[in-house]
C-alpha positions as CSV (number, residue, x, y, z in Angstrom):
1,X,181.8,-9.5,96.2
2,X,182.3,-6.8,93.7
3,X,180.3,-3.8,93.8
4,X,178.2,-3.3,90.0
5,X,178.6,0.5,89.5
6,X,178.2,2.7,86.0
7,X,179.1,5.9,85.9
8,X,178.4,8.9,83.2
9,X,180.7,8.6,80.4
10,X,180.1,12.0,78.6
11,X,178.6,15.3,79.8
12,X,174.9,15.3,78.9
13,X,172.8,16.7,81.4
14,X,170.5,14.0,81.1
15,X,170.9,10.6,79.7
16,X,174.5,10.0,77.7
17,X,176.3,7.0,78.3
18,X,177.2,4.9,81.0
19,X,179.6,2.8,82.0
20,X,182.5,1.0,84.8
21,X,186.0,1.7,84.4
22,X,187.9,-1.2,83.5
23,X,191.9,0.3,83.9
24,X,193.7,2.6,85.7
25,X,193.5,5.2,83.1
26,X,189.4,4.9,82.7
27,X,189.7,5.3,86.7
28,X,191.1,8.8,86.0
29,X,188.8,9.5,82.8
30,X,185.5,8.5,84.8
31,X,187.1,10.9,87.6
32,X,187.5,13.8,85.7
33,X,184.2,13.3,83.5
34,X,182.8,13.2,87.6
35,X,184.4,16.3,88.8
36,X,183.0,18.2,85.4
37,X,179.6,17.1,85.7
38,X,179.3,18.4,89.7
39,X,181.0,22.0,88.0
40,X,178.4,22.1,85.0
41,X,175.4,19.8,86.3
42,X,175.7,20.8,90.2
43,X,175.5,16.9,90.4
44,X,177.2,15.6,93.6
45,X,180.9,13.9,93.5
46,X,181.2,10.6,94.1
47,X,183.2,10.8,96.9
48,X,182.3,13.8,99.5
49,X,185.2,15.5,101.1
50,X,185.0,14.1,104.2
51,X,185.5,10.2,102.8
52,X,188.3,11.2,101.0
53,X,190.0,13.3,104.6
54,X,189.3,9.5,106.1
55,X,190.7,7.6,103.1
56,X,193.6,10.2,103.7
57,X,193.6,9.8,107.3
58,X,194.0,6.0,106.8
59,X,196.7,6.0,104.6
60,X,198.9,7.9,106.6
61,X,198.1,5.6,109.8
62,X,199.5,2.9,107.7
63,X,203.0,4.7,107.1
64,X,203.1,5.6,110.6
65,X,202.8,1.9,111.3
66,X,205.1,0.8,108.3
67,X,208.6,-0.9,108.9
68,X,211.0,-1.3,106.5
69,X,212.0,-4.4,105.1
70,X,214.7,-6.3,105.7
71,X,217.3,-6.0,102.9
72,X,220.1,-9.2,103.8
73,X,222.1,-7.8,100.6
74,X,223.0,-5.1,102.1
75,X,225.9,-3.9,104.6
76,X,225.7,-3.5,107.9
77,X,226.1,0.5,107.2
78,X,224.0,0.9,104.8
79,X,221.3,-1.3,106.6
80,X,221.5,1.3,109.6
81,X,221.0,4.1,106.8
82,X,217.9,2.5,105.4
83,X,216.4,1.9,109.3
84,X,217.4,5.9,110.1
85,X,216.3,6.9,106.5
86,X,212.7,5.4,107.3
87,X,212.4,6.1,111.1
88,X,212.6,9.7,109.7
89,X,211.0,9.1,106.3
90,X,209.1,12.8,107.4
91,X,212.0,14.6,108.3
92,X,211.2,18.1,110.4
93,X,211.4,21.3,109.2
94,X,215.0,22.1,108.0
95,X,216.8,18.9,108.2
96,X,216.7,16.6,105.1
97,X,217.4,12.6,104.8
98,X,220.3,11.4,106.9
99,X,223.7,11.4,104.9
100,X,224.1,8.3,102.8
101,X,226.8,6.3,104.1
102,X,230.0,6.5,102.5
103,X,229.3,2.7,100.9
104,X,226.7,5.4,98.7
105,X,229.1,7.6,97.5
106,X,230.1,6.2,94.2
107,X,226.7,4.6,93.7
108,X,225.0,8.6,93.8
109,X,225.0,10.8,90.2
110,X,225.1,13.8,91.0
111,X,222.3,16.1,89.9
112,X,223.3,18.6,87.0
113,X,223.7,22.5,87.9
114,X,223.6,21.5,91.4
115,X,227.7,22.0,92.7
């Protein structure tokens, strides 16, 4: 069941109007109307810290948990290359991505101004 929320649309102290967001892009309006009104007002956010750390904390359990998906078009190389690529999607410090396989090569564009 859908939760019925409204939310200050404008940043009247008291009153103003009120309203759900209804895209992606009100989300991020109705956000950013939030975060003034807890700067100006001293109103509370919606969300407290600690919510977002577990909505945060969440997340990244599902990566760790992620597998890749299987890709039957393909090669055999570059299938291995995908499997190492995500087994080390968060690489440590000082190594980067595995080397794309030489299948790659002539699909890559090189960057410009990097040699």
């Amino acid at each position: 069941t859908p939760v019925a929320v409204d939310w200050p649309r404008d940043l009247r102290e008291r009153g103003g109007d009120r309203g759900a967001p209804r895209s992606h892009a009100e989300c991020i309006d109705y956000e950013l109307v939030n975060m003034l009104r807890v700067l100006l007002h001293g109103e509370p956010p919606a969300c407290a810290g600690e919510e977002g750390l577990a909505v945060l904390r969440l997340i990244d359990q599902a990566y760790r948990c992620a597998a890749p998906l299987a890709k039957p078009w393909l090669t055999a190389e570059e299938q291995r290359w995908e499997t190492e690529r995500h087994a080390h999607a968060d690489p440590p410090p000082g190594r980067s991505s595995p080397d794309l396989p030489s299948s790659h090569a002539s699909r890559v564009v090189p960057s410009s101004g990097a040699a």
